[in-house]
N, C-alpha and C positions, 0 to 999 in steps of 0.2 A: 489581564491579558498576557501579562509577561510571564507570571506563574504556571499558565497552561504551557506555552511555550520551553520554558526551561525543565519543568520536571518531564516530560516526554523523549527530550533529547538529552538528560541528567540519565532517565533509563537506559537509553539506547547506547550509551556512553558504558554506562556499567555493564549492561550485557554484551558491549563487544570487547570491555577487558577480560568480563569473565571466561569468554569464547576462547578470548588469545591464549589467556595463561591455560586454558585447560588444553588445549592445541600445544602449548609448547611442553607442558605434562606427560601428556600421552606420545608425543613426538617418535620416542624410540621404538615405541612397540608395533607403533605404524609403523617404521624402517623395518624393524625385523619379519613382521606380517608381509610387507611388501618383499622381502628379499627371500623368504618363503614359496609368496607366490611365483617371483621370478624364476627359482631354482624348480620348483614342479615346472610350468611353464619349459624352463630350460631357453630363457629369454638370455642371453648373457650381456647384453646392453644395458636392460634395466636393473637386474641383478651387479654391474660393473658399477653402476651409479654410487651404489651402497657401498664401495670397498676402497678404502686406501692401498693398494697392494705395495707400496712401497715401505711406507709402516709397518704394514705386514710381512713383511719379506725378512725388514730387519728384526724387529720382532722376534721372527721363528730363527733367524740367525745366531741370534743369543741364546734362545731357549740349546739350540741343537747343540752350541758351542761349550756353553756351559755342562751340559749332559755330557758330553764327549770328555773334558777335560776330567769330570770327578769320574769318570768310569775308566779313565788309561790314567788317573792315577799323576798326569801332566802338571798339575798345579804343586804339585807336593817336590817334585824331581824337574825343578824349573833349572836348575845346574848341570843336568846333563842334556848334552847338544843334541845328545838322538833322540831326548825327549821331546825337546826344544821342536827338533824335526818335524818330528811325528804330530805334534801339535798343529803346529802350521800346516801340515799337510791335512790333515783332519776337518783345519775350519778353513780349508779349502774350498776339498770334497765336502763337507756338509754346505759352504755356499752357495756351489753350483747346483746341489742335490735339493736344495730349497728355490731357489732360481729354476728348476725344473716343476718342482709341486708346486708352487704358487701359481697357479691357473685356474682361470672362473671355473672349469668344467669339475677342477679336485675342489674348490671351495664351495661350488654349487651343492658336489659330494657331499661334504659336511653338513652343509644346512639340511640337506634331504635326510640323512640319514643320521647326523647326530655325534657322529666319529670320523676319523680320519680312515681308510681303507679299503678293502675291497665292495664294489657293491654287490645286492644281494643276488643273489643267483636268478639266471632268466629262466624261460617258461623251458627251455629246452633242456636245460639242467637238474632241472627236478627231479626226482624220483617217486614225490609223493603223487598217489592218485588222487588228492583232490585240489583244486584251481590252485596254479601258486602264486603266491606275492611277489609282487613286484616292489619295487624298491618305491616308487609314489603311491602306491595302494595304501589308505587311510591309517589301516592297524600298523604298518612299518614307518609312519611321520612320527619321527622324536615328538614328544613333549617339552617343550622348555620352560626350566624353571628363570626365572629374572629376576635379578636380583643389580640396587643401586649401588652404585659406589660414588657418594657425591652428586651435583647436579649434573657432570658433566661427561658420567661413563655409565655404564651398565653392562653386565655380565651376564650372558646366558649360557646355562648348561644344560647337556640333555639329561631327561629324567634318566635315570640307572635304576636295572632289577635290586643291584647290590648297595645302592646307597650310601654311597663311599665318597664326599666331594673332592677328596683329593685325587682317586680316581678317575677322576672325570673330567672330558673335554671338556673347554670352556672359548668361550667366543665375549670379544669385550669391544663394546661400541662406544666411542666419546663423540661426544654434539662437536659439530663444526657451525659456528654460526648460530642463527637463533633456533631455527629448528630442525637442524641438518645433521643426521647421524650416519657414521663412517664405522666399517666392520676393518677394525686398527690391530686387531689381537689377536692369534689365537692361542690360550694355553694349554699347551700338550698336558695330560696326566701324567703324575707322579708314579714311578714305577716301585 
């Protein structure tokens, strides 16, 4: 009597670990599917759910900071004051200039289209005579490739004609909790 009892609930035991851990498995790509749909959609609630914008904000603050200083040349000429200047006034303007883009509507951008920039031309800007695409129309939805880093991040980029990863945008989600993924990153291509 005791045998039928235990191995029934011995199953049900296992299939609901098995369930869990495949649930916390597949966790991120459910976030990213969902923040997919939110951004078609053009839900910015559900889509907000998914995003640390603060992490991200600092984030791209570095990215932009660090770019600024190797291209003026700043790190090298830390001894002259008007470099000094020009510096600080730089990862000013590039804070506020990222305190402006960091908005669901520019990051929704990205998901939809796969890069940072302008979106694709509306029906009235066309030139072509036949239907034009819109920026949610199926054949314009990036591909993302996904890729692990550790249990606790994951990178996605969108596919590229040219195949170049350093090239290419990249979008980086780490678990918050046990199955809670947060869009924490995003890195600009290498120029």
């Amino acid at each position: 009597m005791q045998n039928r009892i235990v191995k029934p609930a011995l199953a049900v035991i296992v299939v609901a670990c098995a369930a869990l851990a495949a649930y916390w498995y597949w966790s991120p790509y459910l976030a990213l599917r969902s923040m997919q749909a939110a951004a078609i959609a053009r839900d910015a609630d559900a889509f907000n759910a998914h995003v640390d914008y603060p992490h991200l904000r600092d984030s791209l603050k570095a990215q932009l900071s660090a770019q600024m200083a190797a291209q003026t040349g700043a790190t090298a000429d830390a001894k002259n004051p008007l470099a000094a200047l020009g510096a600080m006034l730089g990862r000013t303007m590039s804070d506020k200039l990222v305190d402006a883009m960091v908005r669901p509507e520019t990051i929704m951008r990205v998901m939809q289209q796969g890069q940072f920039g302008p979106t694709a031309p509306d029906a009235g800007t066309t030139t072509d005579t036949a239907a034009p695409k819109s920026a949610d129309s199926p054949s314009n939805k990036p591909k993302w490739i996904i890729l692990r880093e550790g249990t606790n991040r994951l990178v996605a980029m969108a596919e590229d004609r040219a195949g170049v990863p350093e090239k290419q945008l990249k979008i980086v989600f780490e678990r918050s909790g046990f199955a809670q993924w947060k869009l924490t990153d995003v890195r600009m291509p290498a120029h």
